[in-house]
Residue, then its C-alpha position, 0 to 999 in steps of 0.5 A: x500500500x502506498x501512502x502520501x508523507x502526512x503529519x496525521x496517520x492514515x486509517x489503516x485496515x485493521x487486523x488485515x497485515x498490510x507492507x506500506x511505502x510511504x512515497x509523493x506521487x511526483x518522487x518517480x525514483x521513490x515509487x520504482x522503489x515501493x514497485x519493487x517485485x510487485x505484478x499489480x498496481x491498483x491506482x485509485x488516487x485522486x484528490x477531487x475531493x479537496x473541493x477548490x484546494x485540489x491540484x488537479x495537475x499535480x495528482x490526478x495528472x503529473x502523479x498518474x504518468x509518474x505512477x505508469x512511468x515508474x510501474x513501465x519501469x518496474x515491470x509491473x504486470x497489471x495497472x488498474x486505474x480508477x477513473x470517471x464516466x464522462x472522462x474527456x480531453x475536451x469537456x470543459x470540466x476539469x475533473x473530467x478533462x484531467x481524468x482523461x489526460x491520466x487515461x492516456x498516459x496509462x495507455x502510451x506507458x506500454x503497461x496491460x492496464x485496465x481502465x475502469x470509468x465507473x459512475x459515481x461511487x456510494x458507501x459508508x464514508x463515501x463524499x457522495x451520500x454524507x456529503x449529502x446527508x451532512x448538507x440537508x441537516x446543515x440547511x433545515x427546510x430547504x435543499x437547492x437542487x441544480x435545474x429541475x434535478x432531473x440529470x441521470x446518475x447510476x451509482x454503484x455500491x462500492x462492495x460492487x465497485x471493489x468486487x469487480x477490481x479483484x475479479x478483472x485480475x482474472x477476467x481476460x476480457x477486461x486487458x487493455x481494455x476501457x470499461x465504462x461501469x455503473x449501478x443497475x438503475x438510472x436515477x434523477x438526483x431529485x429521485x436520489x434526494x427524495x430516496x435518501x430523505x426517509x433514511x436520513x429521518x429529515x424532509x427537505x424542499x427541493x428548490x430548483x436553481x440555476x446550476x450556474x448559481x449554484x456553482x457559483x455559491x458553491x464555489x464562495x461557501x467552499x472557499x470560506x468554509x475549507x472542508x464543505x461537504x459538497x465542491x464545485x466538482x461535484x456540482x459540475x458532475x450533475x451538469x449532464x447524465x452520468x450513465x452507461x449500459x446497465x448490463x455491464x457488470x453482469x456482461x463483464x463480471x457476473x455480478x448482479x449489482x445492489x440497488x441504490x436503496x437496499x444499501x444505505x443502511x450505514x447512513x441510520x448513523x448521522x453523516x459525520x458532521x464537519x461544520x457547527x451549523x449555527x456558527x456557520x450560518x451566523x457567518x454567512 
């Protein structure tokens, strides 16, 4: 396991013995050394969920062609990486047009890769379902929602996401391959909200809004109060349908995927909280 140098500890698997190199994506010497007798590189780091203090550049971009570079270098036999549906040079969204830089240099490096772009990803701990949960107990009554919140997303369990990468170690048709994966139902954000609402125990009005609006609030919030659950990213994930064929983990895997709402139990926990409600609305 590679980890970043860090002055707090990073949450470690417990009971579960684990080798840990502790190396910067931009040291390429440093991560030929942690490559050392490896056959197989899963790279899912990204760091879109920083919100507006991300650097694009240096991680989701400079840190993949180092990590393809030094695993070319280090022989490594398998490169797995984790990207996103709608991943493209010319979106004008940058996690998407980065995700799509990072894709290529995976493909130019030599390495048997596969590239998973997966839909957006639900689980305890995750941004996408807490982040949402910690924002309707911030702002009771109400929920701004981008237009009519009718853009598609297809979000899978992350059990599932998991599953499939252990799986594509075997699975020869997924070599060198670009493979575009989800849930198995398309929902509306509306219809994600309203699902998450009785789990929460909260009822929210859903005020449509102009997406740049909100973009554009969410963009003040974020940069004030460091560490908002929801980003400008994650705005501009709602800006166009998220979606792929939805037979493709069956098709690919065998695996028949969990619905949305069988596996939000972990949310009956309050979300964790980041922010003191009161003192952050007295400072709005």
């Amino acid at each position: 396991m590679l980890i970043r140098p860090s002055k707090k500890s990073p949450n470690l698997p417990i009971d579960v013995p684990v080798e840990v190199a502790v190396c910067s994506l931009r040291d390429e010497r440093g991560l030929r050394a942690a490559m050392k007798d490896v056959d197989v590189v899963y790279h899912l780091a990204g760091v879109e969920g920083h919100g507006n203090r991300a650097d694009l550049m240096a991680v989701d971009i400079q840190g993949t062609q180092s990590v393809a570079n030094a695993a070319a270098e280090a022989g490594v036999k398998r490169f797995f990486y984790l990207s996103h549906l709608g991943a493209d040079r010319g979106s004008a969204f940058p996690v998407f047009k980065a995700k799509a830089i990072a894709e290529s240099y995976i493909r130019q490096s030599g390495l048997p890769f596969t590239i998973l772009r997966t839909a957006i990803v639900y689980g305890p701990y995750d941004h996408f379902t807490n982040g949402l949960g910690v924002l309707m107990n911030m702002l009771p009554g109400v929920f701004l929602v981008p237009g009519e919140g009718d853009s598609l997303l297809q979000p899978i369990w992350v059990e599932d996401l998991v599953t499939c990468l252990i799986w594509s170690l075997d699975n020869p048709n997924t070599l060198n391959q670009i493979i575009s994966m989800g849930g198995p139902e398309y929902l509306s954000f509306k219809a994600i909200l309203q699902t998450l609402m009785p789990v929460l125990g909260v009822k929210r009005w859903l005020l449509p809004v102009s997406p740049a609006f909100l973009r554009n609030l969410t963009a003040l919030v974020e940069h004030t109060f460091p560490g908002f659950p929801v980003s400008v990213f994650w705005v501009d994930y709602l800006a166009a349908d998220r979606t792929c064929s939805l037979d493709t983990l069956p098709r690919f895997f065998g695996l028949l995927p969990a619905r949305f709402e069988q596996r939000l139990d972990y949310l009956h926990k309050k979300p964790r909280k980041n922010h003191d409600l009161k003192g952050l609305l007295n400072r709005l």
